[in-house]
N, C-alpha and C positions, 0 to 999 in steps of 0.2 A: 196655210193653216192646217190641211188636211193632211200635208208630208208632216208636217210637225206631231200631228198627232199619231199616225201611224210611228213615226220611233217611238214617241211616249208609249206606243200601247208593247212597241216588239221588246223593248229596255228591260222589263222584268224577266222576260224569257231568256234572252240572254245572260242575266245573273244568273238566272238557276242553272241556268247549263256550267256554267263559269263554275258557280261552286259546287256544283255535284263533280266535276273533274278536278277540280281541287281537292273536295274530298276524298275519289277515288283516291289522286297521290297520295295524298298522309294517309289512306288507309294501306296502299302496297309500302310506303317506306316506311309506317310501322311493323310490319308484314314483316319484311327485310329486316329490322332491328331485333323483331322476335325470335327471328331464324338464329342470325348473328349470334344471338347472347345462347341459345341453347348448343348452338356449335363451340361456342367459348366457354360454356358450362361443362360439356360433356369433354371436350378437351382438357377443362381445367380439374375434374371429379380421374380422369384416365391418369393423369400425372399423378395426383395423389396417390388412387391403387397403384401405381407401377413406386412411387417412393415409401408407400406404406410396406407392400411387398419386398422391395430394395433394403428397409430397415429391419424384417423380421428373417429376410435372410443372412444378414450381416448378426441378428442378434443368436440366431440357432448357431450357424459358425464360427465366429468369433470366440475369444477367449473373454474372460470375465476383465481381466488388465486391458483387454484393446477396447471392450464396451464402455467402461470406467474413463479412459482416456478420449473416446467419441464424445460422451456426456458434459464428459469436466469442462472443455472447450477451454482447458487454459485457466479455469478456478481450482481453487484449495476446496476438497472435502472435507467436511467436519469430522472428526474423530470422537474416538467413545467419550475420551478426557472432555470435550467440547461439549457434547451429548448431556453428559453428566451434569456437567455445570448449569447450563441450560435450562434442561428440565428438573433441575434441583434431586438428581438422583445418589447416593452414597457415592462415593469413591471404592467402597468395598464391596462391589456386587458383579452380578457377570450378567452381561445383556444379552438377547437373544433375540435379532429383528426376522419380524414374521411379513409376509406379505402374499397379496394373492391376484392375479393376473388374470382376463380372459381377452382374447381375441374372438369377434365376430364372425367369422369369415361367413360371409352369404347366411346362410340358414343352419351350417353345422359352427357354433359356435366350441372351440375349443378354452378350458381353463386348465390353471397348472398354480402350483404354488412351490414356495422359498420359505425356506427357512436357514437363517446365519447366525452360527454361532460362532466363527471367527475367521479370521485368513489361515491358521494352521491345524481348524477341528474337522477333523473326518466324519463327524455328523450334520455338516450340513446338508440339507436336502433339496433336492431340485426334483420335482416330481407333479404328474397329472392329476389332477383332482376327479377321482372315481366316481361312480356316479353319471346316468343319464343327464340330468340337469345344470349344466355347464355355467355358471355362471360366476360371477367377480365376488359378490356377497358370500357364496358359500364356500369358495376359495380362500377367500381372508381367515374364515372364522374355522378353516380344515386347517389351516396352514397355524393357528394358533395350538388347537386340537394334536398336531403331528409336533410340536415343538413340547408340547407337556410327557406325551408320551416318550420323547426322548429321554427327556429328562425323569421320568420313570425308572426310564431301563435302565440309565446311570445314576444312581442316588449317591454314589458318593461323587460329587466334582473334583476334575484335576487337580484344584488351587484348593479343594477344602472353604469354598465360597457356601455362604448361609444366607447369602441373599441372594436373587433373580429379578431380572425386570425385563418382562416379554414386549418389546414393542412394535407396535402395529401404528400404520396410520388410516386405519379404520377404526374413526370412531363409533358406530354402531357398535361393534365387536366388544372395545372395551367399555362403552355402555352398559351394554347387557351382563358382561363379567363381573363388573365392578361395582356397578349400582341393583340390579337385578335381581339375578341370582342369591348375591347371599343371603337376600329375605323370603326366599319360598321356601316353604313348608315341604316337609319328605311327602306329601300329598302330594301338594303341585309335581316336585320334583320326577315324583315317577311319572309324570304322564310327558314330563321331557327326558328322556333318556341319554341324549348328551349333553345337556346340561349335569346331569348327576353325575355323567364318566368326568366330568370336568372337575368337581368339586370332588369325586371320590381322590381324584390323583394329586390334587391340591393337598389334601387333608393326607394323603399319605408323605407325599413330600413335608409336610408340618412334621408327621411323627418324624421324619429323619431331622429336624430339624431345619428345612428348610422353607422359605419365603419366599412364595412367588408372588409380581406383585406386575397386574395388567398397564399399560401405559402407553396414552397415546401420543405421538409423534405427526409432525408434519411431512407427507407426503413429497418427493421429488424434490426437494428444499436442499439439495444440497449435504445430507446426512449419507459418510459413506457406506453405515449398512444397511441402512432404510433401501439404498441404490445397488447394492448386492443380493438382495432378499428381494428386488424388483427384479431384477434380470437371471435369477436363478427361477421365480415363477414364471416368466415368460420363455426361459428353454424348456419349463417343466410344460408349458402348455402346447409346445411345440411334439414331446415326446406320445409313445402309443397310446391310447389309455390302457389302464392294468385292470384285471382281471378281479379282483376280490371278492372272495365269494363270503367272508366276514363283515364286511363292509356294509350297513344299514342303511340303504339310500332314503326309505321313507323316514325312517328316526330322526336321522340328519335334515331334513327338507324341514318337518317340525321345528327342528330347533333355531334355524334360519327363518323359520315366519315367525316366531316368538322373538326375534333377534330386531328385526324391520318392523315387528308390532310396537315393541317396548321405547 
């Protein structure tokens, strides 16, 4: 009776011991699991940097025909004709896709924008978005900005076209263009100052007779100037940044929080 008791009394102590060493193992083979998945995270985050790297070196060297052919993987890009139909735009008009690009990299983030007005016009632009403050938002809406101004310096068009359709697939951008802007008062107006260089160059393309008219498009869809106007701001953000001593960086910042405000 008294052996019998004595295991009764030893029996719980040996549980605990049992399950504290059980517990130790699943606390080291979760240990081991935790390890595991941050060595397979940091390995899986190093691949990416090294193919993210791989694709902005392919996009800086490469020609615009071999990036085009990377992308297409084998689809039909839509055309302006397609374009057109589409977003229900004239047949008689000349389109001009804008777009605007920033790479992260660490803490110096680089932006650049595109602007495409065709496969044989000498005014397309590939260039850095000036300015300390680098980013995707004020990219787009510089890149709409540097497409008006072209159209400035050229009032008369090749073809004698009297219509325009800027398109971006940033809708903030043509948010604020289109619904915005043309209700503020020359009050409001002057305490935006690119918003007013917007509508002054508007209003002078009107006296030539010309129509420009903001419109948004879908992004990486497949549009092949949406995808030329993509990769012309991503070599523009690749390039040095420029120097411009005309260039209003706070004006510009304004118009871009009035832009994400609206």
């Amino acid at each position: 009776m008294a052996k019998t008791q004595r295991k009764a009394i030893h029996k719980p102590k040996d549980t605990a011991k049992k399950w504290e060493a059980k517990e130790e193992r699943r606390q080291r083979t979760e240990a081991r699991e935790r390890r595991r998945k941050r060595r397979a995270m940091g390995t899986e985050r190093t691949m990416k940097e090294a193919k993210k790297s791989q694709r902005l070196e392919f996009v800086k060297h490469a020609s615009i025909q071999e990036i085009l052919k990377n992308r297409a993987n084998g689809r039909r890009l839509q055309t302006d004709r397609e374009v057109r139909m589409l977003y229900d735009i004239p047949l008689q008009s000349d389109l001009i896709y804008t777009d605007g690009s920033c790479f992260c990299c660490g803490r110096n983030p680089k932006a650049g924008i595109g602007v495409y007005f065709g496969r044989s016009e000498n005014r397309n632009i590939s260039a850095r978005l000036p300015g300390p403050n680098q980013r995707s938002n004020r990219a787009e809406l510089f890149a709409v900005l540097k497409a008006l101004e072209a159209l400035h310096l050229d009032m008369i068009l090749s073809q004698g076209t009297k219509l325009v359709y800027i398109l971006t697939d940033s809708k903030s951008v043509v948010d604020v263009l289109n619904r915005h802007y043309p209700t503020w008062t020359q009050a409001k107006l002057s305490d935006k100052d690119g918003f007013q260089r917007v509508r002054d160059m508007v209003m002078i393309l009107q006296d030539y007779e010309i129509d420009v008219q903001f419109k948004h498009i879908r992004g990486h869809s497949g549009i092949l100037g949406n995808e030329i106007a993509d990769i012309l701001a991503k070599k523009g953000a690749m390039m040095p940044e420029p120097s411009d001593e005309n260039f209003d960086s706070e004006a510009f910042d304004l118009m871009v929080e009035e832009m994400l405000e609206s």
